[in-house]
mmCIF file of the C-alpha atoms, coordinates in Angstrom:
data_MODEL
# 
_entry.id   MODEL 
# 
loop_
_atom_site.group_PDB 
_atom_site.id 
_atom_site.type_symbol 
_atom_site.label_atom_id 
_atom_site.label_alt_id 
_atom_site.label_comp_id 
_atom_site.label_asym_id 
_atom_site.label_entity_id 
_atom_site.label_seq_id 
_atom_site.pdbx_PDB_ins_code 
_atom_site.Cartn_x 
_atom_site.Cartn_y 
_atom_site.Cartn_z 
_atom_site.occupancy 
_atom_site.B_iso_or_equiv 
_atom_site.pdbx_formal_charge 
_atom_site.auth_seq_id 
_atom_site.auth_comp_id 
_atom_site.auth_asym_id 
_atom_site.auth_atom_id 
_atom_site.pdbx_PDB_model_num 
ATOM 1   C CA . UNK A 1 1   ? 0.000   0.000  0.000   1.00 0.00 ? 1   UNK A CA 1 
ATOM 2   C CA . UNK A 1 2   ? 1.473   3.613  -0.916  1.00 0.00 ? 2   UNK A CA 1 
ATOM 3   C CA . UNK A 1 3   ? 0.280   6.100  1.313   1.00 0.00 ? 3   UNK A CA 1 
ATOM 4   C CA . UNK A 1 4   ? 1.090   10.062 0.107   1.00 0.00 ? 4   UNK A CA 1 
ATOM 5   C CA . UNK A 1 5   ? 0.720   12.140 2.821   1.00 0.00 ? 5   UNK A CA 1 
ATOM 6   C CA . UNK A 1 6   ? -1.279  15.006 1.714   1.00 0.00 ? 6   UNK A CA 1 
ATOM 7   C CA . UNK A 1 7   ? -3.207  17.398 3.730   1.00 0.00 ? 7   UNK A CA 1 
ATOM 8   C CA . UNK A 1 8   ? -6.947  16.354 4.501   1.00 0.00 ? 8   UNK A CA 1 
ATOM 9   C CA . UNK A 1 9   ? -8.716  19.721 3.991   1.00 0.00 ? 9   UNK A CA 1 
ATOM 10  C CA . UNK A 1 10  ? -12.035 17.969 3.896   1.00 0.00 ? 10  UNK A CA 1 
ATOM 11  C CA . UNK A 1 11  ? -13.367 19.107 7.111   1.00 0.00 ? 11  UNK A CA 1 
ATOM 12  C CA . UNK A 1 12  ? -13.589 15.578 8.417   1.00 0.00 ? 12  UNK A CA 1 
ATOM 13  C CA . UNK A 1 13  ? -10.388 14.612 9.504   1.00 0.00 ? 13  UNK A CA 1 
ATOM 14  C CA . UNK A 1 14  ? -9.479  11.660 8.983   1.00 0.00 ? 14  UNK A CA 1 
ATOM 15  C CA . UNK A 1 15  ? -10.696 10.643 5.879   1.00 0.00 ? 15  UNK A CA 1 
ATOM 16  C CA . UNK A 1 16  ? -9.093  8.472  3.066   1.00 0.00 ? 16  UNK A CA 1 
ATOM 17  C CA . UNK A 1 17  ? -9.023  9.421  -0.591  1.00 0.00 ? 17  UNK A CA 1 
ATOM 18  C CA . UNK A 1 18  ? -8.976  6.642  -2.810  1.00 0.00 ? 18  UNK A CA 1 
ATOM 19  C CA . UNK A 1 19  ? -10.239 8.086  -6.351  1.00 0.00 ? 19  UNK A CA 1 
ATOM 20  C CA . UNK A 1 20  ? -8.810  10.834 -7.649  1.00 0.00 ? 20  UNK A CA 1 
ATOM 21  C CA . UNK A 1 21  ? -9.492  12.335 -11.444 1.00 0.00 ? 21  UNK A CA 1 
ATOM 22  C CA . UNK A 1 22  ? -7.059  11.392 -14.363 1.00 0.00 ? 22  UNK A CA 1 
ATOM 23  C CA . UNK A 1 23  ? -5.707  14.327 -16.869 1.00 0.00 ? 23  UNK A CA 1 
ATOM 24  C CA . UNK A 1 24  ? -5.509  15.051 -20.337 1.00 0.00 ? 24  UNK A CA 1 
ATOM 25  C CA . UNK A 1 25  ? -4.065  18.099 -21.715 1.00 0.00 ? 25  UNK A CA 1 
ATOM 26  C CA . UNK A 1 26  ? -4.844  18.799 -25.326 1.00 0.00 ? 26  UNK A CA 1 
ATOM 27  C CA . UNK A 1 27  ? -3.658  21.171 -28.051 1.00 0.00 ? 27  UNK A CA 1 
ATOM 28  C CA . UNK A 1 28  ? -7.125  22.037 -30.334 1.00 0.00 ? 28  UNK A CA 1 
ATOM 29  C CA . UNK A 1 29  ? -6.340  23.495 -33.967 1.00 0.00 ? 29  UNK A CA 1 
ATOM 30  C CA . UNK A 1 30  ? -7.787  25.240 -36.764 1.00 0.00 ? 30  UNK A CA 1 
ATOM 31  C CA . UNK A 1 31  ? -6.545  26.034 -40.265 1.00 0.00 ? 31  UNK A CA 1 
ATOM 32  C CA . UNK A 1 32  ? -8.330  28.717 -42.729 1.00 0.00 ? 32  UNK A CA 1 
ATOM 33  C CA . UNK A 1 33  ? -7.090  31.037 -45.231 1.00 0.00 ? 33  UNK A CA 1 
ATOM 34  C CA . UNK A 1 34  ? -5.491  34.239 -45.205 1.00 0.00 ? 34  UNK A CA 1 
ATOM 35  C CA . UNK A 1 35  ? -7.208  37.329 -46.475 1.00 0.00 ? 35  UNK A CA 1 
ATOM 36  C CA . UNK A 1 36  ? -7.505  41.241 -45.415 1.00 0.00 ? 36  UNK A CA 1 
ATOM 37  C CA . UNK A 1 37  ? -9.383  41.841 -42.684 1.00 0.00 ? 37  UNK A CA 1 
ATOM 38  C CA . UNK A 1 38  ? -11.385 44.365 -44.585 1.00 0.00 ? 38  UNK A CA 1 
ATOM 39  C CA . UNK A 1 39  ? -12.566 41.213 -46.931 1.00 0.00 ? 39  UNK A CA 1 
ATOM 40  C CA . UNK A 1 40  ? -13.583 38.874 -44.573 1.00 0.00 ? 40  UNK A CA 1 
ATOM 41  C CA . UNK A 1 41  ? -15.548 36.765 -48.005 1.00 0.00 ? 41  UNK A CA 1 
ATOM 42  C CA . UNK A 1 42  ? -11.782 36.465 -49.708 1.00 0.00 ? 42  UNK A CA 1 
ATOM 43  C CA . UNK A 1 43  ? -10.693 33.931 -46.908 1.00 0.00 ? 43  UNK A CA 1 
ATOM 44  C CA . UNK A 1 44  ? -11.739 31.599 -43.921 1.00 0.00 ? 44  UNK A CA 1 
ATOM 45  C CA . UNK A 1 45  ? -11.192 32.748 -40.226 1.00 0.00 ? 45  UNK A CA 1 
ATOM 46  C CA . UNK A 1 46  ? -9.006  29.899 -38.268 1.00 0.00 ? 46  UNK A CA 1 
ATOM 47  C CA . UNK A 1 47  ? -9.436  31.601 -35.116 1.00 0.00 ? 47  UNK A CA 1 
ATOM 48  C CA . UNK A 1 48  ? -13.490 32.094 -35.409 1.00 0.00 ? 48  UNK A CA 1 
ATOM 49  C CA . UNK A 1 49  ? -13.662 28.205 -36.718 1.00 0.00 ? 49  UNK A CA 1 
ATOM 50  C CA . UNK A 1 50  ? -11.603 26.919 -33.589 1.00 0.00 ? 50  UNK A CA 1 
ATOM 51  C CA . UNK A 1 51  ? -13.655 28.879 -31.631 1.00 0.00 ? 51  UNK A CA 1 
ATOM 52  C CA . UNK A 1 52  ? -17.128 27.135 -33.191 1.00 0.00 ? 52  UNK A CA 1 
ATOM 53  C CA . UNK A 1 53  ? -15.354 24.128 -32.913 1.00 0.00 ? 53  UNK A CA 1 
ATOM 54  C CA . UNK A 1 54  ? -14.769 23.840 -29.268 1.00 0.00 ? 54  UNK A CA 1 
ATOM 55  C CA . UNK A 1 55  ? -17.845 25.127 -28.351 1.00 0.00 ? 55  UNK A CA 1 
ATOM 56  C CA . UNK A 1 56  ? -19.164 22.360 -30.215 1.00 0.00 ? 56  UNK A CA 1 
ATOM 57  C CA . UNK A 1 57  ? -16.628 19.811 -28.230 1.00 0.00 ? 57  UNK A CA 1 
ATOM 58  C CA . UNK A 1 58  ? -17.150 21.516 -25.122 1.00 0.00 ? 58  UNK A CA 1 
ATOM 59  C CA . UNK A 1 59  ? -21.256 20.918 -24.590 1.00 0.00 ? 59  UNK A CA 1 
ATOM 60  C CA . UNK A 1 60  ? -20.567 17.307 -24.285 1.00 0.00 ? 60  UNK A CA 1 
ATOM 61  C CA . UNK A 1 61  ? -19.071 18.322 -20.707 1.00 0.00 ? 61  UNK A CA 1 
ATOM 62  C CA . UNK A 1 62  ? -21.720 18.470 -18.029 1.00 0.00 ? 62  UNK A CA 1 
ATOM 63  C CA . UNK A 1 63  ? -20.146 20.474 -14.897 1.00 0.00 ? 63  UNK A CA 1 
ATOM 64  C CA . UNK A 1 64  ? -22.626 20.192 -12.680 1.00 0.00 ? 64  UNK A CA 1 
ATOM 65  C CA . UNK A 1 65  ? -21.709 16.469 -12.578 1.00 0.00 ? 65  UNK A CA 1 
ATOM 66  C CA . UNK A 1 66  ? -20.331 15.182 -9.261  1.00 0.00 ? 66  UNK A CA 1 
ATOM 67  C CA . UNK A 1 67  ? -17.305 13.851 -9.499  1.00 0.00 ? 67  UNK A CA 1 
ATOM 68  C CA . UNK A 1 68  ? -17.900 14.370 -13.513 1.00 0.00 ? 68  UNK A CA 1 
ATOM 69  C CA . UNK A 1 69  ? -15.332 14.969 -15.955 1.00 0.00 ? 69  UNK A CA 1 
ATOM 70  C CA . UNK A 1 70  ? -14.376 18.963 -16.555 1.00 0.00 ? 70  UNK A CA 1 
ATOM 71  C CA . UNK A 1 71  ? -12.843 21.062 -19.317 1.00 0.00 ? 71  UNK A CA 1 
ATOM 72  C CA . UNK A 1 72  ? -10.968 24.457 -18.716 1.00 0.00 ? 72  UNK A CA 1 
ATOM 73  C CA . UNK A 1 73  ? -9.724  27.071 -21.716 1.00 0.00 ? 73  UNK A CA 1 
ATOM 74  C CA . UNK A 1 74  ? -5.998  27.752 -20.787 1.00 0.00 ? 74  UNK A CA 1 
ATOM 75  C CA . UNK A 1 75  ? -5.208  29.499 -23.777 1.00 0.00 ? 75  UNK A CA 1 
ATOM 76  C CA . UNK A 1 76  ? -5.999  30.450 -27.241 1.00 0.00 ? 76  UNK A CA 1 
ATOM 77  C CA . UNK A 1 77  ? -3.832  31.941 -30.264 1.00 0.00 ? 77  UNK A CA 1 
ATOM 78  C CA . UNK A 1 78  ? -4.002  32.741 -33.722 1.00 0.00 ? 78  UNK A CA 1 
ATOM 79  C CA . UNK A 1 79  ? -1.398  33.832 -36.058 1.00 0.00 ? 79  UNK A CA 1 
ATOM 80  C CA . UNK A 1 80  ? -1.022  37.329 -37.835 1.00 0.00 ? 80  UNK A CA 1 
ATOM 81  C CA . UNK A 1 81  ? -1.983  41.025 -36.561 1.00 0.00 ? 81  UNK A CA 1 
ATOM 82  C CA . UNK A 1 82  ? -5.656  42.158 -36.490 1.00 0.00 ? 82  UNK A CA 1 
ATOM 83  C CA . UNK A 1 83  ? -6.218  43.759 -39.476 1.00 0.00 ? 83  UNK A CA 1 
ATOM 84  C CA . UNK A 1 84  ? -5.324  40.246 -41.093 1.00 0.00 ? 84  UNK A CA 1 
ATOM 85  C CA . UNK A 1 85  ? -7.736  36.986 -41.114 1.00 0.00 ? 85  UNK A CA 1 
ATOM 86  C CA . UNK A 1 86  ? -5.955  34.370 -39.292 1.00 0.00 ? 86  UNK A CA 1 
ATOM 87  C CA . UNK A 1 87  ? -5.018  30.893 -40.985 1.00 0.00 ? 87  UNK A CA 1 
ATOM 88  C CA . UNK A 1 88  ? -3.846  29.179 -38.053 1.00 0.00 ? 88  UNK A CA 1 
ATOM 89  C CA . UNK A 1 89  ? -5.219  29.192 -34.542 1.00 0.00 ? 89  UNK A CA 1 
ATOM 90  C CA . UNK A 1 90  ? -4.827  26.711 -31.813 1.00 0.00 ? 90  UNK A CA 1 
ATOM 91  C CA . UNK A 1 91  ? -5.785  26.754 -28.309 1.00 0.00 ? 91  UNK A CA 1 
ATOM 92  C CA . UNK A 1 92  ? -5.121  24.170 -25.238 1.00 0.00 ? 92  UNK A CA 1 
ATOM 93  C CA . UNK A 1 93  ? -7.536  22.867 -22.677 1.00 0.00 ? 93  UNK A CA 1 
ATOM 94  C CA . UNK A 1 94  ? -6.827  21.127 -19.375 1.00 0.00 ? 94  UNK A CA 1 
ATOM 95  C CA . UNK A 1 95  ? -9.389  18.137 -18.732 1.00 0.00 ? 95  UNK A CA 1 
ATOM 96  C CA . UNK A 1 96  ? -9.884  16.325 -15.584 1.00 0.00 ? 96  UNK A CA 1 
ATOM 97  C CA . UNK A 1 97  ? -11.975 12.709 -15.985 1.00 0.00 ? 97  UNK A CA 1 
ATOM 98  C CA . UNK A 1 98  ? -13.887 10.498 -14.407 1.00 0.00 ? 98  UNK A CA 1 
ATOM 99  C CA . UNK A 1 99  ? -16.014 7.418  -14.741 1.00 0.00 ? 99  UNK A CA 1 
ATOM 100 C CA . UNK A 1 100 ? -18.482 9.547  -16.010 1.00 0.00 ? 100 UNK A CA 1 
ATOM 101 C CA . UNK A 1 101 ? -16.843 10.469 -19.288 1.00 0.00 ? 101 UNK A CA 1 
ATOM 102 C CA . UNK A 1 102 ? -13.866 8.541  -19.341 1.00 0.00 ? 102 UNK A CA 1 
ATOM 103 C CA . UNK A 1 103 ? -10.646 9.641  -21.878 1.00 0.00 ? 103 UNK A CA 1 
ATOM 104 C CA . UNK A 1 104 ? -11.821 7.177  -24.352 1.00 0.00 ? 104 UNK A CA 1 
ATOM 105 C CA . UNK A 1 105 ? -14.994 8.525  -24.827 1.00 0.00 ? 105 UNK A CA 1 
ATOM 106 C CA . UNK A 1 106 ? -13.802 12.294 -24.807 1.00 0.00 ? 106 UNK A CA 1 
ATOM 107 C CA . UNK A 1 107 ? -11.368 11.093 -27.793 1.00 0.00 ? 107 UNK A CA 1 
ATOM 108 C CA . UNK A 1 108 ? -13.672 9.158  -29.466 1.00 0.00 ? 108 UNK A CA 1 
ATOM 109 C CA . UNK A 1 109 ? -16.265 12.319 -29.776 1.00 0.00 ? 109 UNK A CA 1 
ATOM 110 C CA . UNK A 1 110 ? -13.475 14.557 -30.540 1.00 0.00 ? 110 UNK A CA 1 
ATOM 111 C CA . UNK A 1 111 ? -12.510 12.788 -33.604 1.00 0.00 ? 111 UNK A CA 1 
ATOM 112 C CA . UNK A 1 112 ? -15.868 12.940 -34.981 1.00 0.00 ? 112 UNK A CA 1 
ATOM 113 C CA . UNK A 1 113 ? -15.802 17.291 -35.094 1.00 0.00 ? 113 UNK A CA 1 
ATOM 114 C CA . UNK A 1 114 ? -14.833 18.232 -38.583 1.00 0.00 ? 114 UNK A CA 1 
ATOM 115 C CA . UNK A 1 115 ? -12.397 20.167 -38.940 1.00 0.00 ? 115 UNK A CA 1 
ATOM 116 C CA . UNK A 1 116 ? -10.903 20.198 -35.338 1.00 0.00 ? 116 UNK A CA 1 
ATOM 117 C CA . UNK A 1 117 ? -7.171  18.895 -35.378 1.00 0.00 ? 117 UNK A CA 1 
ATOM 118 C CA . UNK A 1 118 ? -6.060  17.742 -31.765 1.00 0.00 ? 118 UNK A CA 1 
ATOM 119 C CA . UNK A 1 119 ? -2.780  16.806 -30.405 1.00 0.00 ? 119 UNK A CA 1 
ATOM 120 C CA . UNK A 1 120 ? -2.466  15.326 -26.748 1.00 0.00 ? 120 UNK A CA 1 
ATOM 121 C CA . UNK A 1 121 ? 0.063   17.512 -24.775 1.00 0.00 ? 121 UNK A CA 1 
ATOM 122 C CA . UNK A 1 122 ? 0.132   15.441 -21.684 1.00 0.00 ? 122 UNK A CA 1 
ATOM 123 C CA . UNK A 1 123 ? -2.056  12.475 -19.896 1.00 0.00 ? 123 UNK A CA 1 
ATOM 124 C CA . UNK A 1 124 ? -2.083  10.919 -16.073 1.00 0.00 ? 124 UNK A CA 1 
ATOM 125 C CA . UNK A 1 125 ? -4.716  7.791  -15.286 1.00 0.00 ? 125 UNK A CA 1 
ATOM 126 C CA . UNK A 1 126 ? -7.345  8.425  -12.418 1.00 0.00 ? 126 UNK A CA 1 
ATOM 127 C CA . UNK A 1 127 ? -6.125  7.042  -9.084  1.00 0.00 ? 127 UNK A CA 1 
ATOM 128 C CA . UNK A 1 128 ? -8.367  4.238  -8.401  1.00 0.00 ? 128 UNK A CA 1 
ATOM 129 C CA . UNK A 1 129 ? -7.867  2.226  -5.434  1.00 0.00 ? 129 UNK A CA 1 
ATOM 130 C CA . UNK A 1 130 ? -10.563 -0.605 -4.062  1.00 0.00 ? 130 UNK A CA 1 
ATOM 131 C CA . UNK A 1 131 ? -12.032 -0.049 -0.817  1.00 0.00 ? 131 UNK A CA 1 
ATOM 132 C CA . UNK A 1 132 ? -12.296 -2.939 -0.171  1.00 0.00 ? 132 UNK A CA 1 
ATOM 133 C CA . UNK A 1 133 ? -8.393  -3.902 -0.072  1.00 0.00 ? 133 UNK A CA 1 
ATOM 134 C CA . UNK A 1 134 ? -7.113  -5.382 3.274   1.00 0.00 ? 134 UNK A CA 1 
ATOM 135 C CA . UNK A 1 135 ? -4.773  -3.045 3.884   1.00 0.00 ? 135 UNK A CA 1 
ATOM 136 C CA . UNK A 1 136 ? -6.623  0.042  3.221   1.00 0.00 ? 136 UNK A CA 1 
ATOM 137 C CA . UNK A 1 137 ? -9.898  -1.411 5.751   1.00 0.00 ? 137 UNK A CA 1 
ATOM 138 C CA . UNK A 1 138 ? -6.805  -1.902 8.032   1.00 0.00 ? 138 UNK A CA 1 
ATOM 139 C CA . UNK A 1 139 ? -5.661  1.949  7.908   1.00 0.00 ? 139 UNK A CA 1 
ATOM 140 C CA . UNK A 1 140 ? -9.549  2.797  8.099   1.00 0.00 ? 140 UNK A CA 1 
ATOM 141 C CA . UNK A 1 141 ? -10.122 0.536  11.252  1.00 0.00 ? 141 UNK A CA 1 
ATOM 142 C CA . UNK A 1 142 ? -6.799  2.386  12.737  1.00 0.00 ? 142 UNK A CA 1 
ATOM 143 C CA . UNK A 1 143 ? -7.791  5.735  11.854  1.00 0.00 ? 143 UNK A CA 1 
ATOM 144 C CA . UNK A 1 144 ? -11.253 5.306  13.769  1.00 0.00 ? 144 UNK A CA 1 
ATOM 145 C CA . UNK A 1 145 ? -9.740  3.432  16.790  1.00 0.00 ? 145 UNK A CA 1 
ATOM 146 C CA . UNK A 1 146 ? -7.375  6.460  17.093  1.00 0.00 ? 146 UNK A CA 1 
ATOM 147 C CA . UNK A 1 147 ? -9.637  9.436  16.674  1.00 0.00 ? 147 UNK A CA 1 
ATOM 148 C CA . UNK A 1 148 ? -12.832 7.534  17.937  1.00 0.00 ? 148 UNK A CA 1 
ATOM 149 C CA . UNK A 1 149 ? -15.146 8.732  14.801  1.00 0.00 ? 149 UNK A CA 1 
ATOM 150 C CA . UNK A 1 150 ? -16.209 7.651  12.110  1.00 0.00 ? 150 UNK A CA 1 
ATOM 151 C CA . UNK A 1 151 ? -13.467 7.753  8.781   1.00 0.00 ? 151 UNK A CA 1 
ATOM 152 C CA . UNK A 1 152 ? -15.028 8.219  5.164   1.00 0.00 ? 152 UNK A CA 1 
ATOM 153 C CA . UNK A 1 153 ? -13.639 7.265  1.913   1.00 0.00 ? 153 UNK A CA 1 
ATOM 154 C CA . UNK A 1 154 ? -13.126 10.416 -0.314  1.00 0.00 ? 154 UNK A CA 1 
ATOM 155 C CA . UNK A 1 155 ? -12.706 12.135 -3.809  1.00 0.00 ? 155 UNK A CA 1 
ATOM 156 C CA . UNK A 1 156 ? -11.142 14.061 -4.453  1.00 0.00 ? 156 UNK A CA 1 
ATOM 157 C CA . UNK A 1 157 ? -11.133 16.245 -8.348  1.00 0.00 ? 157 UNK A CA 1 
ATOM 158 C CA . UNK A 1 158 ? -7.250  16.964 -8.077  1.00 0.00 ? 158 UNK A CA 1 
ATOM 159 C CA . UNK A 1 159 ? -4.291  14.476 -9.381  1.00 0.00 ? 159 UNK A CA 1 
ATOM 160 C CA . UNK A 1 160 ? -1.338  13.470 -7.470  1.00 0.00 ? 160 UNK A CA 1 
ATOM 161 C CA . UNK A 1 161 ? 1.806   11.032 -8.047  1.00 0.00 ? 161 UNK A CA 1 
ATOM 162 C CA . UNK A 1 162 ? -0.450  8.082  -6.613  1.00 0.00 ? 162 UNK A CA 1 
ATOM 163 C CA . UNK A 1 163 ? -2.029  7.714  -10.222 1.00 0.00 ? 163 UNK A CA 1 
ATOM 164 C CA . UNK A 1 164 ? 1.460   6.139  -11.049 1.00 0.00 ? 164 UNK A CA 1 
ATOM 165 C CA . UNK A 1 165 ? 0.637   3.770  -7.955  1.00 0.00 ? 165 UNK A CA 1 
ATOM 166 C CA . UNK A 1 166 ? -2.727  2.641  -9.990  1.00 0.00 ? 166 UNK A CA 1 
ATOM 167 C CA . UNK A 1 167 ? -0.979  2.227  -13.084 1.00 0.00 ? 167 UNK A CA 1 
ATOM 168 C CA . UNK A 1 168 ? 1.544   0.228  -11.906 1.00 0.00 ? 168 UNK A CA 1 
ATOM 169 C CA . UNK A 1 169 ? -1.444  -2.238 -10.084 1.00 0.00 ? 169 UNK A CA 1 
ATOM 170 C CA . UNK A 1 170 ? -0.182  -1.402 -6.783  1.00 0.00 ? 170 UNK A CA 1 
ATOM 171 C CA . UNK A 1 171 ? -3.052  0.290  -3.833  1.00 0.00 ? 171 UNK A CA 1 
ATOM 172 C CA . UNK A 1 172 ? -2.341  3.859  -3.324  1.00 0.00 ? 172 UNK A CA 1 
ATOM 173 C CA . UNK A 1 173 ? -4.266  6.350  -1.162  1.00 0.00 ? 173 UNK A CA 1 
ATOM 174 C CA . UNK A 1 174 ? -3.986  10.052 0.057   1.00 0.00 ? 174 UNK A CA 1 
ATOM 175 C CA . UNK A 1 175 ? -4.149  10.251 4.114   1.00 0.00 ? 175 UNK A CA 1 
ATOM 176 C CA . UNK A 1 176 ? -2.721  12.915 5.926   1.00 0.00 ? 176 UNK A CA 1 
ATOM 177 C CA . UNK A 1 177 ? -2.860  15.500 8.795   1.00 0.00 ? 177 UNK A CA 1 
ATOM 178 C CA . UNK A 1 178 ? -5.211  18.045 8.410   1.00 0.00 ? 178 UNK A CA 1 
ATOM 179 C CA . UNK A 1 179 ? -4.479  21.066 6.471   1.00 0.00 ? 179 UNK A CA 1 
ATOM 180 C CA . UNK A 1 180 ? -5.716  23.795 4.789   1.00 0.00 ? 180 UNK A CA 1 
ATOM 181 C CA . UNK A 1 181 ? -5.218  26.732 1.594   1.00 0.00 ? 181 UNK A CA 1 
ATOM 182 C CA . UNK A 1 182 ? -3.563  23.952 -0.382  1.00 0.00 ? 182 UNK A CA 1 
ATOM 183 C CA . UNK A 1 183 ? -0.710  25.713 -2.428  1.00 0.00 ? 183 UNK A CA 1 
ATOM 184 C CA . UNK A 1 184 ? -1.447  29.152 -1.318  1.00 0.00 ? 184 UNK A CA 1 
ATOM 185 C CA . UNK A 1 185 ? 0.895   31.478 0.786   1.00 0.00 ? 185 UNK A CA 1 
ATOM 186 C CA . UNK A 1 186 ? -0.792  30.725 4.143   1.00 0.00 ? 186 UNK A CA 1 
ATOM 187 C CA . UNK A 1 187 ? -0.998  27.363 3.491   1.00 0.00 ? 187 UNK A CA 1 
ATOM 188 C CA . UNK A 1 188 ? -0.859  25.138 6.865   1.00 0.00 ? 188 UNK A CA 1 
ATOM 189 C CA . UNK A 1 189 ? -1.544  21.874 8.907   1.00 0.00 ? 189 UNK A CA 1 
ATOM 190 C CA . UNK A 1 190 ? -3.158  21.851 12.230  1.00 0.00 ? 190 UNK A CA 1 
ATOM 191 C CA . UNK A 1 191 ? -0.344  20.796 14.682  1.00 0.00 ? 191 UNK A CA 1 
ATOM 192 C CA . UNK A 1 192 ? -2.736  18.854 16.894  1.00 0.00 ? 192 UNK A CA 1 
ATOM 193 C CA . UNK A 1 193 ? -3.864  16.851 13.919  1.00 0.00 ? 193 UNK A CA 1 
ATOM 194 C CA . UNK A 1 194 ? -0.089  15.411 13.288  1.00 0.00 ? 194 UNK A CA 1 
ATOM 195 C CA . UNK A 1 195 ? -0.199  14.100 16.836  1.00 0.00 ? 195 UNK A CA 1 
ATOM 196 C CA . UNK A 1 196 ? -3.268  11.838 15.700  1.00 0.00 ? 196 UNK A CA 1 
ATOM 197 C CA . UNK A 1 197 ? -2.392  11.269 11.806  1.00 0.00 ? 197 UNK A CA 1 
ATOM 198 C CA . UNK A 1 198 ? 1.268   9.481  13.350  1.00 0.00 ? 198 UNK A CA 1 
ATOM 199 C CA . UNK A 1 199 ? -0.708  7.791  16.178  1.00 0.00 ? 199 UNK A CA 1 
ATOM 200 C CA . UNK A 1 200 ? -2.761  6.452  13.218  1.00 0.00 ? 200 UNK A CA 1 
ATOM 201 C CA . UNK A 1 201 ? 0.013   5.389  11.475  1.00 0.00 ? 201 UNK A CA 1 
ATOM 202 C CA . UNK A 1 202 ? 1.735   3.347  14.284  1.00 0.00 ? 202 UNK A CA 1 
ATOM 203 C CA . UNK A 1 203 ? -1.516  1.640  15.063  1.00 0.00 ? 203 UNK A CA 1 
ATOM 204 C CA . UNK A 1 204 ? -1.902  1.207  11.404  1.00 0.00 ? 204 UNK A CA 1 
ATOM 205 C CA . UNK A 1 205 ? 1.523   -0.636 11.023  1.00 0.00 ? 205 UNK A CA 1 
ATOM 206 C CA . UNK A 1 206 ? 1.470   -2.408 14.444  1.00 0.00 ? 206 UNK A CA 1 
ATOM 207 C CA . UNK A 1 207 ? -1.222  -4.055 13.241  1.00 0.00 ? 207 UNK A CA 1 
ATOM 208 C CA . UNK A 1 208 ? 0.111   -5.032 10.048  1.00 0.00 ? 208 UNK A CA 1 
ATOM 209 C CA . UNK A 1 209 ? 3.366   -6.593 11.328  1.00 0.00 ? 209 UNK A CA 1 
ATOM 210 C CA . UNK A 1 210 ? 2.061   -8.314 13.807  1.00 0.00 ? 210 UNK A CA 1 
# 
């Protein structure tokens, strides 16, 4: 079992995350056909066509989803000044799956937009662990002898290095100390909760060796 210790800012410390969202980065492009700006008829706007495009590609994406798979605009280019119609434009999205509409499925309907050239900038598998796996009922059990509540399995929309764990076949989880303001300046962990994640811990692996 790998174990990454990162903070629990659920509110309900301790808790276990064993699913986590896979990612796939893409690079969407257009081409057109130059013309003057001022003759808009002469030539075929890359920049306006991406634009259709991924609207297009982007309604298959239902936010509101839990736990559903989610599509953000980084950034979008085209080539040439303003008063020119572009002939090239590309744009790159950041996408974070689930179940719901797994990487195979965004693919597949991407290849069926005319017109829309992709190219896959990077690409991370969902962490998916059982929770059902001896060793991670083991940590649970711990976790609630030790803090004397009740411990939930989480997920969480984020990715972390344990996706390499469920690649590889191997259970992986995220359980740490509580913390909050993930990556921000103020970021922190409760000191009292450290005290109770390493009490876990030893319980955890006490139980285990013996």
């Amino acid at each position: 079992l790998a174990i990454s210790a990162e903070p629990d800012d659920s509110c309900s410390f301790p808790s276990v995350v064993t699913k986590q969202k896979g990612v796939l980065q893409l690079q969407l492009g257009a081409s057109g056909e130059n013309a003057h700006a001022s003759k808009p008829e002469k030539g075929v706007n890359a920049a306006e066509k991406l634009v259709e495009r991924y609207t297009e590609f982007r309604s298959g994406f239902d936010h509101s989803e839990e736990f559903g798979t989610t599509i953000n605009l980084g950034n979008i280019s085209a080539e040439g000044p303003a008063n020119q119609i572009p002939d090239e434009a590309s744009l790159q999205v950041d996408i974070r799956y689930s179940g719901q509409y797994t990487k195979e499925e965004v693919l597949e309907d991407l290849g069926q937009i005319e017109g829309l050239e992709y190219e896959i900038i990077a690409e991370a598998p969902m962490l998916q662990t059982s929770e059902d796996t001896p060793e991670v009922k083991a940590l649970k059990h711990a976790a609630e002898e030790v803090s004397g509540s009740e411990v939930e399995f989480r997920r969480e929309n984020f990715a972390s290095d344990m996706r390499f764990f469920t690649e590889k076949d191997v259970p992986a989880i995220c359980f740490g100390p509580e913390g909050y303001n993930l990556h921000s300046e103020d970021e922190y962990v409760k000191v009292d909760s450290l005290k109770i994640y390493c009490e876990i811990l030893k319980n955890f692996l006490e139980s285990e060796l013996n």
